[in-house]
N, C-alpha and C positions, 0 to 999 in steps of 0.2 A: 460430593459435598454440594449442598444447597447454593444454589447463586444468591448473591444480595444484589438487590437492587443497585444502578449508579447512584440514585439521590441520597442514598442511605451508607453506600461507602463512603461518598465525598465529605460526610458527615461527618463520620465514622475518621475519616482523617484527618482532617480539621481537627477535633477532638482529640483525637492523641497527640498532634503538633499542638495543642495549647498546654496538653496535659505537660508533655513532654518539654515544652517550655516550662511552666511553673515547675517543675522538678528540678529543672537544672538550677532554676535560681532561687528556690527556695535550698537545694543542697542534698535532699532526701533522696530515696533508691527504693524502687519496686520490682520485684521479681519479671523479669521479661516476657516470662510465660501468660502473666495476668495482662499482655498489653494488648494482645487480638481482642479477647472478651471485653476487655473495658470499654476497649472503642465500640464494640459493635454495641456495647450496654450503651454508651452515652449514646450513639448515634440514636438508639430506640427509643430510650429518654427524651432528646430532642424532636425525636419526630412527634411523641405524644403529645411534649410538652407545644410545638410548632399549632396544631391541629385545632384544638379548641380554642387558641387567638386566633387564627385566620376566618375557621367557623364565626365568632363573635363580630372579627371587622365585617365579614358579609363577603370575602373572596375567599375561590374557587381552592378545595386543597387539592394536589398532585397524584396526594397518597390515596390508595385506596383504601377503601372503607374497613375490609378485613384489615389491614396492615396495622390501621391505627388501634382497632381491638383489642390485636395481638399484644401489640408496644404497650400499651396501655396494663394486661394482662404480667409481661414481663418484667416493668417497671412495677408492678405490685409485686412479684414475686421477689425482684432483686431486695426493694427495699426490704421484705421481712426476712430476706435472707443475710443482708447486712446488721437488720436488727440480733438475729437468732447470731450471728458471729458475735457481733458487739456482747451479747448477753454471754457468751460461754467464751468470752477471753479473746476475740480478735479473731483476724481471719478475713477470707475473699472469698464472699458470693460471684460465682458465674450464674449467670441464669442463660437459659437454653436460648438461641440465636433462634430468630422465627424462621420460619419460609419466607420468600416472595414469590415465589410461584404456583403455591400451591394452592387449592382451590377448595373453599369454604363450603366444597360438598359434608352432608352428614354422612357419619361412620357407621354401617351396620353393626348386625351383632357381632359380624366376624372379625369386624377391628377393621375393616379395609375400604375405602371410602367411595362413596355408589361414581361408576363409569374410570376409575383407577386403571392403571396399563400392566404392562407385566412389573411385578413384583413392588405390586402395592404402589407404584408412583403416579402421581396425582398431575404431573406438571402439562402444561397447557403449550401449543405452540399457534401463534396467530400468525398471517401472513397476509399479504395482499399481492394477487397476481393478476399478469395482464392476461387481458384476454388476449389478446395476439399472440400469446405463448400456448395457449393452450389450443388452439384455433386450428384447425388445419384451412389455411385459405386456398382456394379452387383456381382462382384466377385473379390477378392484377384490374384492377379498374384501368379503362382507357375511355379516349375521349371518344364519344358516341352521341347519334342526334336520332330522332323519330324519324319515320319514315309521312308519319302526318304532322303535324303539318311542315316541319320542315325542309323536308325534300320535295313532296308535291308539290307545298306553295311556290316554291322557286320555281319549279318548269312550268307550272302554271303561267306564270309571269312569261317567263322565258316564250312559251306559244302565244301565245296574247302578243307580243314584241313581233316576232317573225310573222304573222296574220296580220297586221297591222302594216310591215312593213312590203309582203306582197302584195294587198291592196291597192299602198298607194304608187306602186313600181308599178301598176297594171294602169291606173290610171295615166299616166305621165309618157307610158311606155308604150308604144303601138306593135302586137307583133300578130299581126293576119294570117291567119291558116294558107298553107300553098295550093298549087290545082292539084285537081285530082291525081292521084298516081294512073301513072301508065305502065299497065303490066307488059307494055311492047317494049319498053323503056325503060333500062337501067342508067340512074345517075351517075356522073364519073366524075368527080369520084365516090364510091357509096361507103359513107361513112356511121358508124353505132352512136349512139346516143353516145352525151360526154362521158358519160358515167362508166361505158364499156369502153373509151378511146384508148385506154392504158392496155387491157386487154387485147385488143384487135391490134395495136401497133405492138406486141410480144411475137403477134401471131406473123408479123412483118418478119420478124427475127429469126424465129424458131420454129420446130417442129411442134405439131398441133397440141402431141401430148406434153412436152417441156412447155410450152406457151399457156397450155388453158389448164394442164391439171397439177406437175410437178412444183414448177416456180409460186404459184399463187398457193399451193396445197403448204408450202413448206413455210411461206408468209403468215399463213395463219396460226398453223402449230405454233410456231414462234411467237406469236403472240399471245396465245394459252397459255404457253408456260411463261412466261414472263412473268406474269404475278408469285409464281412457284417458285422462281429463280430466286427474285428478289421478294424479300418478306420484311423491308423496311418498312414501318409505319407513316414514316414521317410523310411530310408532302412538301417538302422543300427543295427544288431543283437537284440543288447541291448533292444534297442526300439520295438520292433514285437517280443515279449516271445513270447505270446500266438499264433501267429499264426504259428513262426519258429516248437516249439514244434509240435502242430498237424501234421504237414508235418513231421517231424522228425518220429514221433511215425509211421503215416502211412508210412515212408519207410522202415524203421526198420524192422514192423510188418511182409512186406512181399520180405523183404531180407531172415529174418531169416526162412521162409515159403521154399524160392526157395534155400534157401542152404540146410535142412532137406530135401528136397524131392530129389537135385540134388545128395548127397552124402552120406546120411544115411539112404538113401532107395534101400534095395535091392530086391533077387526074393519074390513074394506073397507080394511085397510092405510091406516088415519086415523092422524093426529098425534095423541096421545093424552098427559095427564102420569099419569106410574105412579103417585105418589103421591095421585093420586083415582081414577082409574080402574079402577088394578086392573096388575099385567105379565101380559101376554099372549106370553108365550114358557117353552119348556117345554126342558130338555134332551132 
């Protein structure tokens, strides 16, 4: 069965609670069967009759354009069908209940109405969907910056800072080249640059390959995978234990490396305390 519209039912009910009142208090009885038809008849009545006052005041109708045609069409038909009872002794016009859904395409020769679905039915379905339903997304947005300008600007900055700041350390800071080396002459103690002191004092400890390739080789991995381990985004301490840790431990490891070898190693690379003996390291 055809759907009716809501505006057109609520009509339609309305309509028979009023009808259905004035029966009871006038006292009179109609066959129960004529009481779907009537209402759907009044409601169509109503709607036509609604349309060209609202037309006339100059606001918008609800109804669509077909709808009111039709209404219009039906209530012609009702009332001659009222007439033609009236004339031949009484009786109940039904007149045919319209569509609301169905669509004001014209009827070929075939009777069947041009873009109709299977078995002739005309009804339309509208919808509005999100595109994120229909979407396959690839990847999540994350927070992300250029690499121009704002990461170069920064170290920009950043070297400009440190260039600025060796300048004026050289200025202020006297440090004179030593004598010539003497290849008859080894310094005692003969120490590597600071950067190698964490190294050379491994070698204090350990065998050459535990000291120079295992210990340092297994540091680095570890710090390879680090990224791999942890794949938190975030950049909040809290958030990255695990990986702040490792970095932590491996700086630590060889601070505390290049301070023992800078300042507590003296001649024959002996344990020594700088505050009696003296520091034996030189820039």
């Amino acid at each position: 069965m055809t759907e009716i519209p809501e505006h057109l039912r609520k009509r339609a009910e309305a309509a028979r609670a009023k009808a259905e009142a004035e029966k009871a208090a006038a006292g009179g009885d109609v066959p129960a069967a004529a009481d779907v038809p009537a209402a759907d008849e009044t409601a169509t009545a109503a709607a036509a009759s609604d349309a060209p006052a609202a037309a006339a005041s100059g606001e918008e109708s609800r109804i669509p354009a077909h709808l009111l045609e039709r209404s219009r069409a039906a209530k012609a038909r009702a009332e001659g069908g009222e007439a033609a009872g009236a004339a031949t002794g009484g009786g109940v016009a039904v007149a045919e209940r319209p569509s609301a859904v169905t669509t004001a395409a014209p009827a070929p020769a075939g009777g069947i109405p041009v873009g109709a679905g299977p078995g002739g039915h005309t009804q339309r379905l509208l919808t509005v969907v999100k595109s994120g339903s229909i979407q396959d997304v690839k990847a999540t947005p994350v927070d992300k910056v250029h690499t121009w300008p704002h990461l170069l600007a920064g170290e920009f900055v950043a070297s400009l800072v440190c260039t600025a700041f060796t300048f004026v350390f050289s200025v202020f800071v006297n440090a004179p080249l030593l004598q010539l080396a003497n290849p008859n002459l080894t310094p005692n103690p003969s120490k590597a640059p600071w950067y190698f002191l964490g190294l050379q004092e491994l070698l204090t400890m350990f065998h050459p390959m535990v000291a120079g390739v295992t210990i340092p080789g297994m540091g680095l991995i570890l710090l390879i995978l680090a990224p791999y381990m942890d794949r938190n985004p975030s950049i909040k301490p809290e958030d990255r234990k695990f990986t702040i840790s490792v970095f932590t431990i491996f700086l630590m490891f060889w601070a505390v490396l290049v301070i023992i070898g800078s300042f507590f190693r003296g001649p024959g690379q002996n344990f020594v305390l700088p505050w009696k003996s003296g520091i034996f390291f030189e820039l």
